[in-house]
C-alpha positions as CSV (number, residue, x, y, z in Angstrom):
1,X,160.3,-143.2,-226.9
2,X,158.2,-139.8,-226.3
3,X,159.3,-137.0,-228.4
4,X,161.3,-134.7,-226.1
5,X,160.1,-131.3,-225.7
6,X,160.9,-127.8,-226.9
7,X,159.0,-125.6,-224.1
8,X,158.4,-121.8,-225.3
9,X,157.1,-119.0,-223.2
10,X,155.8,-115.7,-224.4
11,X,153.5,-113.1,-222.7
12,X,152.6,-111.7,-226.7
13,X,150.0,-114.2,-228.1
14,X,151.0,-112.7,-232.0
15,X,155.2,-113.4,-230.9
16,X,154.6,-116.7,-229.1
17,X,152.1,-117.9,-232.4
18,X,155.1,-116.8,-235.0
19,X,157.8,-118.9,-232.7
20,X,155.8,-121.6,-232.5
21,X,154.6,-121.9,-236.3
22,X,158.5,-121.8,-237.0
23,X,159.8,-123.7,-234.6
24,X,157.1,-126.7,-235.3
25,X,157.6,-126.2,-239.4
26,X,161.1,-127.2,-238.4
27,X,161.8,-129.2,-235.5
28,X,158.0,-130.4,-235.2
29,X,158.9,-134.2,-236.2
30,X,161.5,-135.1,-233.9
31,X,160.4,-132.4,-231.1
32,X,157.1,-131.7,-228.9
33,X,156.4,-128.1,-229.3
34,X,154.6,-126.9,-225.8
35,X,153.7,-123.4,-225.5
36,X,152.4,-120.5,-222.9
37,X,151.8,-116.9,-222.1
38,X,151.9,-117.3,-218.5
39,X,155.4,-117.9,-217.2
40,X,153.3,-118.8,-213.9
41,X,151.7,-121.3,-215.6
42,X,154.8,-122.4,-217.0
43,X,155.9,-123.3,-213.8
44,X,153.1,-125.1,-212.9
45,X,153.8,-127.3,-216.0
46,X,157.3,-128.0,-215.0
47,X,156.4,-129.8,-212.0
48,X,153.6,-132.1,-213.7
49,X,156.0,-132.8,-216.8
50,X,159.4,-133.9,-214.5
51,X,156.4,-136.3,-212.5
52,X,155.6,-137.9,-215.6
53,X,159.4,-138.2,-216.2
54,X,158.7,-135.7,-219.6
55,X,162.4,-134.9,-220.7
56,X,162.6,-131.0,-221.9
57,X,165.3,-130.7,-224.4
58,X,164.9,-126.9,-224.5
59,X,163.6,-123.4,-223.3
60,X,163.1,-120.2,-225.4
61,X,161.4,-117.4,-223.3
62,X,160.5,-113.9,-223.8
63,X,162.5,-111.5,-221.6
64,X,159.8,-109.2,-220.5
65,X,156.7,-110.8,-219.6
66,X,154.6,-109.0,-216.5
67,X,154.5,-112.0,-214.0
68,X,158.3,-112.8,-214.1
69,X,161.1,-111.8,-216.5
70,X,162.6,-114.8,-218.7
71,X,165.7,-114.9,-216.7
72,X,163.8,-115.3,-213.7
73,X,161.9,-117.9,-215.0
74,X,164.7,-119.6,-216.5
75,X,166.3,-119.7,-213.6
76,X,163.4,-121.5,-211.3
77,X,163.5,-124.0,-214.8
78,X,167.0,-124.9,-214.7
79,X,166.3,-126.4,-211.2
80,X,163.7,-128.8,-212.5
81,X,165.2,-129.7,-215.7
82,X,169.3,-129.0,-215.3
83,X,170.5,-130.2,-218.5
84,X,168.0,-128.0,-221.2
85,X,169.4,-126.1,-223.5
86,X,168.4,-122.0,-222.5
87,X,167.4,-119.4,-225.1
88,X,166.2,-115.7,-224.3
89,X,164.1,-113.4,-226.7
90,X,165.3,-110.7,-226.5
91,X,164.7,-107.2,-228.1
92,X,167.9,-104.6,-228.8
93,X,167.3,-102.8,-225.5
94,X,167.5,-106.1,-223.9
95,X,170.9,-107.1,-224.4
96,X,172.1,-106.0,-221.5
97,X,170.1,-108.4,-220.0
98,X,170.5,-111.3,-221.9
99,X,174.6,-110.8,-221.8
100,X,174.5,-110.9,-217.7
101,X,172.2,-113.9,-218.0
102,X,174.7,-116.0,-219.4
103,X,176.9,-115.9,-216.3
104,X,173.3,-115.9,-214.1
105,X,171.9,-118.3,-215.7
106,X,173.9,-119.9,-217.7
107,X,172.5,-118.7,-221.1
108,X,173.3,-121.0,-224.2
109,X,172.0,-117.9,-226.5
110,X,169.8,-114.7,-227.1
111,X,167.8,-114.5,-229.9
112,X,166.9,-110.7,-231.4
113,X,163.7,-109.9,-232.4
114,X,163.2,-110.2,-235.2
115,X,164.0,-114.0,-236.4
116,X,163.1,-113.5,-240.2
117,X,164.3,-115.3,-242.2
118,X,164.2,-118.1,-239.9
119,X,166.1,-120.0,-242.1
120,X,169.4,-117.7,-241.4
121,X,168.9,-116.1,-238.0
122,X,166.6,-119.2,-236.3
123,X,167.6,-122.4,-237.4
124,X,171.0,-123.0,-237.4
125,X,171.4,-121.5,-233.7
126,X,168.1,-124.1,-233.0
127,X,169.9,-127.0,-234.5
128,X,173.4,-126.4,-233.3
129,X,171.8,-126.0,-229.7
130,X,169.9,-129.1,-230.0
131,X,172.4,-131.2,-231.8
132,X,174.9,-130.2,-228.6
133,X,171.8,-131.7,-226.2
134,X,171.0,-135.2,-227.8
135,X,175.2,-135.6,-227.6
136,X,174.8,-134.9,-223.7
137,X,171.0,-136.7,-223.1
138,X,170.8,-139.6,-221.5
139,X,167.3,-140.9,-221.0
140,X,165.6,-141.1,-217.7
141,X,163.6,-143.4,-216.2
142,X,159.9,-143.7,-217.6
143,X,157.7,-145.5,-215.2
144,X,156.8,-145.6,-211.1
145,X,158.7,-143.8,-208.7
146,X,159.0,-145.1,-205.2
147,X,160.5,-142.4,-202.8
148,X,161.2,-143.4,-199.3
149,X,163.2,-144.7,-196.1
150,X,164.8,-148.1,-196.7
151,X,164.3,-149.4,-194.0
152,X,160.4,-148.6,-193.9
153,X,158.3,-151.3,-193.4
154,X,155.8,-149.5,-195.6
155,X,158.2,-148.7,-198.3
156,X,159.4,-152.4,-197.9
157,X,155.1,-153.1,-198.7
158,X,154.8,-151.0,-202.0
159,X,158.2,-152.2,-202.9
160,X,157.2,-155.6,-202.7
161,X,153.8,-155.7,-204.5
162,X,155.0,-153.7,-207.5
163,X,157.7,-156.1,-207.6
164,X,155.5,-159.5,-207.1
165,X,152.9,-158.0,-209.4
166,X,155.9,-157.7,-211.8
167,X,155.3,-153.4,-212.0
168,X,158.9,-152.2,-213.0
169,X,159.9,-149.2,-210.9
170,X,162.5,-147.3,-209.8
171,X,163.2,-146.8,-205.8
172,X,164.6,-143.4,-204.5
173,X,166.3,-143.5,-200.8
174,X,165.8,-140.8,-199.3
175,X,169.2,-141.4,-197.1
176,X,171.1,-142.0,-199.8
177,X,169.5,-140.8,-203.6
178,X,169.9,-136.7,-204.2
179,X,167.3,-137.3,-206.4
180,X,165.0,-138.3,-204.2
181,X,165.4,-135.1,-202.3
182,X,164.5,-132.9,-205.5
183,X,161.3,-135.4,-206.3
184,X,159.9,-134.5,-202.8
185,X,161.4,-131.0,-202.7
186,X,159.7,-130.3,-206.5
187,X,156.2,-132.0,-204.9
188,X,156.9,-129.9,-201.5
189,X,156.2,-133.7,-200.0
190,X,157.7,-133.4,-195.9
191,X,159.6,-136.4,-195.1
192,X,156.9,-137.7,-192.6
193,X,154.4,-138.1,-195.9
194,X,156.4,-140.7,-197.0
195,X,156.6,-143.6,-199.0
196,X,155.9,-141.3,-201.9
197,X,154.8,-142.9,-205.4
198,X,155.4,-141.1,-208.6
199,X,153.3,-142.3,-211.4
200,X,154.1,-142.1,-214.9
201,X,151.4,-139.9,-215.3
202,X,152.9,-137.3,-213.1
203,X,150.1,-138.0,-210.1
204,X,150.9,-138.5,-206.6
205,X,150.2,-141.0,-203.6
206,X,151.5,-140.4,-200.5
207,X,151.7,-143.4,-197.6
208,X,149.5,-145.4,-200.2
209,X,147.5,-148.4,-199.4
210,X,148.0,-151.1,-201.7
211,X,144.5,-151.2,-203.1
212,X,145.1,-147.4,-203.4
213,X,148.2,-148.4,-206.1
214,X,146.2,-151.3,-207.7
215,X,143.0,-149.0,-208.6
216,X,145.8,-146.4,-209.7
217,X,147.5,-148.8,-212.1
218,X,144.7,-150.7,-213.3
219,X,145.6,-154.1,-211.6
220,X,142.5,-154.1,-209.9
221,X,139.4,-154.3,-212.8
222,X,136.1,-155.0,-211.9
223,X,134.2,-158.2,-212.3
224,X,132.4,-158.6,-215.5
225,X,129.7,-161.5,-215.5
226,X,126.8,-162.0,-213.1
227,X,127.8,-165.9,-212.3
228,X,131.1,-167.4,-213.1
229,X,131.4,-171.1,-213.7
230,X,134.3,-171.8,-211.6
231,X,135.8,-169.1,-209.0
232,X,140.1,-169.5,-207.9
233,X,140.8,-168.3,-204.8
234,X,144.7,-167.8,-204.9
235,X,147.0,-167.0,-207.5
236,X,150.1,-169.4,-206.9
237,X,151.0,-172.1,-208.9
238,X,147.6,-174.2,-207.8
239,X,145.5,-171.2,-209.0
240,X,147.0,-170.2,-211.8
241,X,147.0,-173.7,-213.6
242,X,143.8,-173.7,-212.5
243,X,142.8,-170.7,-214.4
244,X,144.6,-171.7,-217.2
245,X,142.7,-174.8,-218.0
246,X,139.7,-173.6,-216.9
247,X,139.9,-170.9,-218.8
248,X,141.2,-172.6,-222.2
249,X,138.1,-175.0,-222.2
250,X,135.4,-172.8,-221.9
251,X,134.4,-172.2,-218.2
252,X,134.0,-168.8,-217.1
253,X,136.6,-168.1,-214.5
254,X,137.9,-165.8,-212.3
255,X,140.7,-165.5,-210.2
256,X,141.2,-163.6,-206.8
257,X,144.4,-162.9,-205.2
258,X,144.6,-161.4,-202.0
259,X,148.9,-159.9,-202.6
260,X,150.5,-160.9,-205.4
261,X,150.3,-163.4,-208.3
262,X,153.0,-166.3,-208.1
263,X,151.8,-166.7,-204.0
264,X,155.7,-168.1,-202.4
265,X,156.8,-170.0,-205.6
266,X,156.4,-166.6,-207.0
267,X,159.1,-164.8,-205.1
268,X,161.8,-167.9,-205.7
269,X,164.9,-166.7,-207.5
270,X,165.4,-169.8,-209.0
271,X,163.2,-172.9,-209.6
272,X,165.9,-175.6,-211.3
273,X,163.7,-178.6,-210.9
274,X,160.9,-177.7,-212.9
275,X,160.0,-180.1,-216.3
276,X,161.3,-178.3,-219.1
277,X,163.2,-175.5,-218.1
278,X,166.4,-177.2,-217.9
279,X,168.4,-173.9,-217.2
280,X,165.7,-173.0,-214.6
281,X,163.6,-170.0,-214.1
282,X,162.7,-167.7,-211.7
283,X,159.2,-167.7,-209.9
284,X,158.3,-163.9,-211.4
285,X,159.0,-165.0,-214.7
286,X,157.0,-168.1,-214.5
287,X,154.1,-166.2,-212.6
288,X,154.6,-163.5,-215.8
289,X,154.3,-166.6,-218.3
290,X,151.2,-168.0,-216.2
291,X,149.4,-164.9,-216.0
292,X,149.6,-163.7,-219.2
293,X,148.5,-167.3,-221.0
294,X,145.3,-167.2,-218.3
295,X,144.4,-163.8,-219.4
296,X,144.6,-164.8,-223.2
297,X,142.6,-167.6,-222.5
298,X,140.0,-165.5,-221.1
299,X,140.4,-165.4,-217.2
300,X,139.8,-162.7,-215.2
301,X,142.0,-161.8,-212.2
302,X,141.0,-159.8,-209.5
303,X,143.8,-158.7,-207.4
304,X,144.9,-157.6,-205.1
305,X,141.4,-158.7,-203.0
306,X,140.6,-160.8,-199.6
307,X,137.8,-163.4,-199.8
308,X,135.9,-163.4,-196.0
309,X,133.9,-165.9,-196.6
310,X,132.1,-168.5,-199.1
311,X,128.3,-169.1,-198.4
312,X,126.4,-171.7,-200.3
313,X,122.3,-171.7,-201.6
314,X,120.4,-173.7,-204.1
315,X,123.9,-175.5,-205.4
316,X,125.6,-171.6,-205.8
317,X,128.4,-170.5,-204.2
318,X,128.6,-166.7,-203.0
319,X,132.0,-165.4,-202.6
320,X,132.2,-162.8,-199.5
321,X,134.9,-160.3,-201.2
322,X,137.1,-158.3,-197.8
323,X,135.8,-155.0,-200.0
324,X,134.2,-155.0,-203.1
325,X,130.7,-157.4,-204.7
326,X,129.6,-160.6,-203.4
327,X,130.8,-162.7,-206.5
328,X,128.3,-166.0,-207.3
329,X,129.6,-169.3,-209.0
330,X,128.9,-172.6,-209.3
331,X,131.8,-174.1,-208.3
332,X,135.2,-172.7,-206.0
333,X,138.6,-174.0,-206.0
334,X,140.4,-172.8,-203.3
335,X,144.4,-172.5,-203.9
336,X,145.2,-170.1,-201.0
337,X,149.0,-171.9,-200.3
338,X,150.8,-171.1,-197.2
339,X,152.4,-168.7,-195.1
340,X,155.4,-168.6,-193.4
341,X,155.4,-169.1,-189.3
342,X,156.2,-165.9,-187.5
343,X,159.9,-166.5,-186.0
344,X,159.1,-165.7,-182.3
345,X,162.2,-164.2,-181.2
346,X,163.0,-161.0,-178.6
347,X,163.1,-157.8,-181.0
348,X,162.3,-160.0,-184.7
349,X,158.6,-158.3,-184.4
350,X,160.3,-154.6,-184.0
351,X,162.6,-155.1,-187.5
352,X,160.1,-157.3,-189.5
353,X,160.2,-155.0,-193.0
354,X,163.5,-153.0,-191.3
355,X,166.1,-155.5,-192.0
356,X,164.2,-158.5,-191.6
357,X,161.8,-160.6,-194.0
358,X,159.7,-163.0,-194.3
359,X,160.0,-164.9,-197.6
360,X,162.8,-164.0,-200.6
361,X,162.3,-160.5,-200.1
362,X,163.9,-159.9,-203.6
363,X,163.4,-156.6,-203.7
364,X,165.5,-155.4,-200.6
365,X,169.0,-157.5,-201.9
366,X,170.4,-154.7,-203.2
367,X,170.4,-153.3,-200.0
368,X,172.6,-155.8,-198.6
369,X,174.9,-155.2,-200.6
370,X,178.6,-155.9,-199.4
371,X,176.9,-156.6,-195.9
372,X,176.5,-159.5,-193.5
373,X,172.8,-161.2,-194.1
374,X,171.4,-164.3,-192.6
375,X,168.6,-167.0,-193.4
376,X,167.2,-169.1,-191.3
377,X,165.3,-172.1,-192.6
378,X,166.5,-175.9,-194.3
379,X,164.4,-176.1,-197.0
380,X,164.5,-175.4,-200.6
381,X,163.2,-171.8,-200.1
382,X,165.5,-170.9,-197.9
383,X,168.6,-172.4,-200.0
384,X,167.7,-170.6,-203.1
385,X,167.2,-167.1,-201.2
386,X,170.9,-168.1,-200.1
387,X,172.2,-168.6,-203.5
388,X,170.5,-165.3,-204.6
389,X,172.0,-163.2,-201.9
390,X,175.1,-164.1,-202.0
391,X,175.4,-162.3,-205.2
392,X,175.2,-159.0,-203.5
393,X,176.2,-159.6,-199.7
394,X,180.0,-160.0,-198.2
395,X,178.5,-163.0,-196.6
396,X,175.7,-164.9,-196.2
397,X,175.1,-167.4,-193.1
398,X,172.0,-170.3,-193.3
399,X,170.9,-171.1,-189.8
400,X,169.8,-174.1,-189.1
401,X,168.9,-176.5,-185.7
402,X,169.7,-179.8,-187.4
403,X,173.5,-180.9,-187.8
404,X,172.5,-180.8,-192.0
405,X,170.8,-179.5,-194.6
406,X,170.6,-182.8,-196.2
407,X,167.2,-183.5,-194.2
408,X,165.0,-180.7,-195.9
409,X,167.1,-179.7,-198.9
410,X,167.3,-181.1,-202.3
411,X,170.9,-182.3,-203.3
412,X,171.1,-180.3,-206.2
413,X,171.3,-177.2,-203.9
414,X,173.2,-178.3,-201.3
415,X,176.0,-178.7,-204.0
416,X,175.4,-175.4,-204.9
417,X,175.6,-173.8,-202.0
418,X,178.8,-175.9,-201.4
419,X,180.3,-174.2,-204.3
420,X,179.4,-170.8,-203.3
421,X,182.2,-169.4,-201.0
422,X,180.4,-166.5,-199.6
423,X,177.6,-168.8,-198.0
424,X,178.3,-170.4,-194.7
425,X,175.9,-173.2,-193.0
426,X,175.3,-172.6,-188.9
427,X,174.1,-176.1,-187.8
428,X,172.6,-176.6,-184.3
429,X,172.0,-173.5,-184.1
430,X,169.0,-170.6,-183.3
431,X,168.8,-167.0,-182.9
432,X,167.8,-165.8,-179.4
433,X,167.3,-162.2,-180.2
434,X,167.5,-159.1,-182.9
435,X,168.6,-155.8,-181.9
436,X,169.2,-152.7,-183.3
437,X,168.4,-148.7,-183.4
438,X,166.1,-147.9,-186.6
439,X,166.8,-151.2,-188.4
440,X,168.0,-154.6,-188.1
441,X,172.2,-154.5,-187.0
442,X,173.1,-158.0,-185.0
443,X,172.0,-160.7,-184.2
444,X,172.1,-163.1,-181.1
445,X,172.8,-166.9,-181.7
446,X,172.9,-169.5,-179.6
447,X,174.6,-173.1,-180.5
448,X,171.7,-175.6,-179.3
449,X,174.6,-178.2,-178.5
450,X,176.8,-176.3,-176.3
451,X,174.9,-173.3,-175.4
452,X,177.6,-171.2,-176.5
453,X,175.6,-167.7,-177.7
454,X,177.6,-165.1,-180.1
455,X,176.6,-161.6,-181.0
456,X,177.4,-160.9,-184.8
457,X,176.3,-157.8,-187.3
458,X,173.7,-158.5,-189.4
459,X,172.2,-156.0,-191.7
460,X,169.5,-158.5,-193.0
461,X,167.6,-161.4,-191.8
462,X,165.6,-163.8,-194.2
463,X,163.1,-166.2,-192.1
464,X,162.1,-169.2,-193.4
465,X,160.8,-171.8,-190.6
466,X,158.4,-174.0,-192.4
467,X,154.4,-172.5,-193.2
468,X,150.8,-172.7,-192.2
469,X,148.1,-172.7,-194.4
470,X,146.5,-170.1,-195.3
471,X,142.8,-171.1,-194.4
472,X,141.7,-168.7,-191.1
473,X,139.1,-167.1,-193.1
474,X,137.2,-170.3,-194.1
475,X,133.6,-169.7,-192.2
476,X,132.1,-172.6,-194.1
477,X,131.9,-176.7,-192.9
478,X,135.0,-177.2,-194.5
479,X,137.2,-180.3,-192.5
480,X,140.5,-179.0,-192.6
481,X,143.0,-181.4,-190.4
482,X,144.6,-180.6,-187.1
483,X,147.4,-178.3,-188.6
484,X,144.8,-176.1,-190.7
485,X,145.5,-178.0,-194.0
486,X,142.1,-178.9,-196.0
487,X,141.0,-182.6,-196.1
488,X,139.7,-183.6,-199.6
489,X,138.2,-186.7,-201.2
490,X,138.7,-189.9,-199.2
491,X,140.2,-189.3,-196.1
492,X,137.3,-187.2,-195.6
493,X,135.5,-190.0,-194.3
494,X,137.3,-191.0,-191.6
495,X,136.1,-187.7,-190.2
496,X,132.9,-188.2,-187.6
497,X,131.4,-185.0,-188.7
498,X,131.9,-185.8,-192.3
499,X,128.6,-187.9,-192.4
500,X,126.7,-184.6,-190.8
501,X,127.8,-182.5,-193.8
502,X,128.2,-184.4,-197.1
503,X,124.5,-185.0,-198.0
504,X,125.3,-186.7,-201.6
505,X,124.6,-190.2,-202.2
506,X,128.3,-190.0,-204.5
507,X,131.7,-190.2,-202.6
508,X,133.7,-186.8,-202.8
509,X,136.0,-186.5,-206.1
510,X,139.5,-186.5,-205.4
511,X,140.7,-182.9,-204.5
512,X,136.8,-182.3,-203.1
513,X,136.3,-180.8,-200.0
514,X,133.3,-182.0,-197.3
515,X,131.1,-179.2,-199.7
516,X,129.8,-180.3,-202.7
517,X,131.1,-178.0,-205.4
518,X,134.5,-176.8,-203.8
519,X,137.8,-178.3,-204.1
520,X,140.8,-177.5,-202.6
521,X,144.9,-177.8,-204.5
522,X,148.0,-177.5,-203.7
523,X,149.8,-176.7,-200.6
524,X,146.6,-175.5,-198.8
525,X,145.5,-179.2,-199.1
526,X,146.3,-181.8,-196.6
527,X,148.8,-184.8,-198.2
528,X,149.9,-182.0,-200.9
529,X,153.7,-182.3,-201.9
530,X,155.4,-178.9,-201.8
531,X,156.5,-179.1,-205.0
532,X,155.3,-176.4,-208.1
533,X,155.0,-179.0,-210.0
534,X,152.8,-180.9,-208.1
535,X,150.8,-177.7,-207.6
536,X,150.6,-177.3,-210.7
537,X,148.9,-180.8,-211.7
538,X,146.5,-180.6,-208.7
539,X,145.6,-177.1,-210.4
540,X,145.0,-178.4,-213.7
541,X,143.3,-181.6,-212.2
542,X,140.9,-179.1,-210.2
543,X,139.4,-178.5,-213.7
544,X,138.4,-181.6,-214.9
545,X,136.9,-182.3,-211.4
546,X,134.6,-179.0,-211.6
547,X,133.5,-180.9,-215.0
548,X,132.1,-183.7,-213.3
549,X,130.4,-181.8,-210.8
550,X,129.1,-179.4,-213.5
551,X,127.5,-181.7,-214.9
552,X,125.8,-183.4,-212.4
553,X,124.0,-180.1,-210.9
């Protein structure tokens, strides 16, 4: 923990150099010792120091200074920092002043000029004062600051990559937290400038863009060699074995991420079928694990950054970055996963990040607390989110159109969610339409079997409806199949345009696509099994693929 800080203002440079030598001789170990002659500037200092969540355990000011007296200035401090301990210099003519100031200002103690010997008249009324505060202090928060609406769908965006990018922060409702109210009153931030974030250095971003936050917090470093062996595109499961093994036998590799690390696995509150976790984990924590053993190994991860585009010359491939270098490697492995389906609905567009979510959405739970939520979805995604919220809603309802989970679910959660009385399962039926005024409130649901349609309050809605792939930027001649999905190895030649574009006397390796050099895992490829696990073993396999082609070109 950071020393706290003993702040001293004093308009005399020969007084403020003899308070400071004693009170450092003293205190100097256990306390910061900041000092000033410029109560102006000590107000200035205030502000930057609360940003950076600096914790001042104490204040000794001179009483007459020319820009402001030390009453005065205590009394602007105490606003910014409430529970330090208050000490006026005073001189004898002074008194008067320093006696009224304990009612104004609620003084702790005057201190005559004077001190010597510090060891009689300074000390013990230091200690005693400061003994009094650490009994009192409880520490604040020391990290990111997130001040905004909660139902913002840009709040809801910061929120969520800090979160999936495992940043620990702390999130200020503006509706609801005083506090956030003195972070944007102390940075005179008007309400319309928000999502505010509050960095532990003490700076500022208002209505940030994500890249904005990345560059801030270093998540976004720049690429370091001039051709990379092998180049991920996609940080889930797929990607992130990928860079793993690529990584730990020698290839230099780099991964790009266009959100967050983890891609849906990641935001899973619960994986329980994963080989040897027998308690289960959470996605962030595996994602945390994943990362961390890919950087050790000697990956680099770019993040959060959109590829456009691959283009391929003289057996190199030239990665078309959304903003930033063209980045050139010899081989590509793209990992990209899926997204979910947008739920077409009356009214879902005009609440999506307001009360309703596509995905876990971990972050906004809290905010359901004690309130009606729904998901909508059969599958294992959707069942864990379910178990997870129920921990903090009065009730959560699945919605479903088939008469049971049992079709799309694993068994081992469908007992679970058995077992959890707060959970109900809506079979055969759909939601119609989402209303409400600034934010999600009710939802309309029809029964697909009798037509019977019901109105209920819902302060969250979870969607879940099955994915896409995530291959729309793809520019190059690689087959993808009817749904999107990319076609590797053989079933690539049952494609009529396959012979046009695969000019090598070799059939494709297994996870291959139709261009020489670039291979496709996980749940972007077509015939994957949704499975991390699975994901995971086509990542790894990617690897020793990229071998053989290596060495072959």
């Amino acid at each position: 923990m950071e020393r706290p800080i003993i702040f001293l203002i004093d308009d005399d440079p020969q007084v403020l150099r003899a308070i400071t030598r004693d009170i450092k001789t003293k205190f100097g170990k256990e306390y910061k010792i900041l000092s000033t002659t410029s109560a102006n500037e000590a107000l200035e200092t205030f502000t930057d120091l609360k940003n950076s969540s600096d914790v001042i355990a104490m204040f000794i000011s001179d009483q007459r200074m020319p820009e402001m007296e030390g009453v005065a200035l205590l009394e602007k401090a105490i606003k910014v920092f409430p529970t330090a301990k208050r000490v006026l210099l005073t001189a004898y003519s002074d008194t008067d002043a320093a006696i009224k100031a304990i009612n104004d200002v609620q003084l702790d103690y005057y201190l005559m000029k004077p001190w010597d010997p510090p060891e009689e008249k300074l000390y013990p009324v230091i200690n005693d004062l400061l003994e009094d505060w650490q009994s009192d202090y409880i520490p604040d928060f020391k990290g990111i600051k997130v001040v905004g609406y909660q139902f913002s769908p840009q709040s809801h965006l910061v929120k969520d990559y800090l979160a999936s990018n495992l940043v620990p922060y702390k999130w200020f409702d503006i509706e609801k937290n005083p506090e956030a109210q003195d972070i944007i009153n102390l940075n005179k931030i008007a309400t319309d400038q928000l999502p505010l974030v509050v960095f532990d250095d003490g700076a500022l971003l208002t209505q940030p863009t994500i890249r904005a936050i990345a560059e801030k917090i270093g998540a976004n470093p720049q690429i370091t060699n001039d051709i990379y062996d092998v180049v991920i595109i996609g940080a889930g499961p797929a990607g992130l074995a990928a860079a793993v093994y690529g990584a730990s036998e020698g290839l230099k590799t780099l991964l790009i991420e266009r959100k967050a690390p983890g891609g849906q696995a990641g935001t899973s509150s619960r994986i329980e079928n994963y080989l040897g976790f027998p308690a289960g984990l959470s996605g962030a924590d595996l994602t945390r694990r994943a990362i961390s053993q890919a950087m050790r190994l000697g990956a680099e991860f770019l993040s959060p950054q959109a590829v456009n585009d691959i283009k391929q010359k003289d057996g190199y491939k030239t990665i078309i970055l959304d903003d930033g270098p063209e980045i050139i490697s010899r081989a590509v492995i793209i990992t990209t996963g899926v997204d979910y389906r947008k739920l077409e609905t009356k009214g879902v567009e005009n609440f999506t990040g307001a009360g309703i979510y596509y995905g876990a959405a971990t972050t906004e739970a809290s905010a359901c607390k004690d309130k009606e939520v729904y998901v909508i979805g059969g599958g294992n995604s959707a069942g864990q989110a379910a178990v997870y919220l129920s921990k903090f809603a009065k009730n959560v309802y699945i919605v479903i159109r088939k008469d049971s989970l049992s079709y799309t679910m694993s068994a081992y959660l469908i007992q679970q969610i058995d077992n959890i009385p707060n959970i109900t399962v809506l079979p055969d039926t759909e939601i119609i339409e989402a209303m409400g005024d600034n934010s999600l409130e009710q939802l309309t649901l029809l029964n697909v079997k009798t037509k019977e349609t019901a109105t209920k309050d819902a302060a969250g809605l979870y969607i879940f409806i099955g994915a896409k792939p995530y291959t729309d930027w793809i520019k190059l001649d690689i087959l993808r199949d009817n749904k999107g999905f990319i076609e590797t190895g053989r079933d690539l030649r049952v494609r009529d345009e396959f012979g046009r574009i695969w000019k090598h006397k070799r059939d494709p390796f297994l996870l291959e696509t139709s261009c020489p050099g670039i291979f496709a895992a996980g749940d972007v490829r077509s015939g994957a099994m949704n499975r991390v696990a699975s994901a995971v073993g086509e990542g790894s396999m990617a690897i020793s693929f990229v071998h053989k082609y290596l060495a072959e070109v």
